[in-house]
C-alpha positions in Angstrom: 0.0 0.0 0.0 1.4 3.5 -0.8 1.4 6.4 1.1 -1.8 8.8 0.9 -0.6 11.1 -1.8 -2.4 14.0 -2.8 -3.0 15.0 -6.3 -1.9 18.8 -6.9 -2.8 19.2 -10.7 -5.3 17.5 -12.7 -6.3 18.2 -16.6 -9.3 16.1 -17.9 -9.2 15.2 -21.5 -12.3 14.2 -23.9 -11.4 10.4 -24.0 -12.1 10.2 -20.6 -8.4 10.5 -19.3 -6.8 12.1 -16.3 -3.5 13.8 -16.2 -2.6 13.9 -12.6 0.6 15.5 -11.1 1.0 13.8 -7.2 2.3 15.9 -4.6 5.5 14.2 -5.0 6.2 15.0 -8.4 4.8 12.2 -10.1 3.0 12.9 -13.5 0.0 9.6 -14.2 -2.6 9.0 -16.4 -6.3 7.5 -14.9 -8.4 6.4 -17.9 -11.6 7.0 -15.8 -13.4 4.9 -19.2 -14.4 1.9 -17.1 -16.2 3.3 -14.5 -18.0 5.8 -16.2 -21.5 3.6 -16.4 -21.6 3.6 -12.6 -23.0 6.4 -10.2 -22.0 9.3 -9.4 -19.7 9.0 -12.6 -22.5 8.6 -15.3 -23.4 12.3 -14.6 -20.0 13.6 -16.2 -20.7 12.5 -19.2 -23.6 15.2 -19.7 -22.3 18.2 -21.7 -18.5 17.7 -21.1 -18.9 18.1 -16.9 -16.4 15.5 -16.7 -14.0 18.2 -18.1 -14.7 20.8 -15.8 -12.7 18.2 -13.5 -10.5 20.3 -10.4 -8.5 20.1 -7.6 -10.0 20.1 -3.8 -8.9 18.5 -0.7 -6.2 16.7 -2.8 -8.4 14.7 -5.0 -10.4 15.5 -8.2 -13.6 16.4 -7.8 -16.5 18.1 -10.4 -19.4 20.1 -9.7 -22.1 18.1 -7.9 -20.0 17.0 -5.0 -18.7 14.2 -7.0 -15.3 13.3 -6.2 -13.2 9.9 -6.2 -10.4 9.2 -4.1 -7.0 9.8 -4.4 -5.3 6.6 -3.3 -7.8 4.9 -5.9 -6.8 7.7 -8.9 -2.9 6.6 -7.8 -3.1 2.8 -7.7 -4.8 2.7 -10.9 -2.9 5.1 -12.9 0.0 4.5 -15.2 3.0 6.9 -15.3 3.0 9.5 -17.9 6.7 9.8 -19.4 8.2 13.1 -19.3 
């Protein structure tokens, strides 16, 4: 099990994809694809919420109070080179 990292940057792309920077430097990529049929998550897919995707409390969360956690957006990530 990692340490609780929190994320510091995230930018939401159309396909569904997370670029997360971690607070200790670490750039990943969360394809957030598969999970996008189950609730809360089905509501970002109405007009392009999913990209109005933030930073609060050192996860992502969108408007709604819909949020998922950041050890969850870390262990299922891949690292993004460079």
């Amino acid at each position: 099990m990692n340490e609780l990292l929190d994320v510091v940057k995230v930018k939401a792309r159309s396909d569904f994809k997370l670029e997360l920077e971690f607070e200790n430097g670490e750039r990943r990529l969360f394809d957030m694809a598969p999970i996008m049929d189950k609730k809360p998550f089905t509501r970002l897919k109405e007009s392009n919420l999913f990209l109005a995707a933030r930073v609060a409390y050192g996860t992502v969360v969108w408007p709604g109070n819909i949020d998922i956690a950041p050890e969850t957006l870390y262990d299922r990530s891949i690292p993004l080179d460079g």
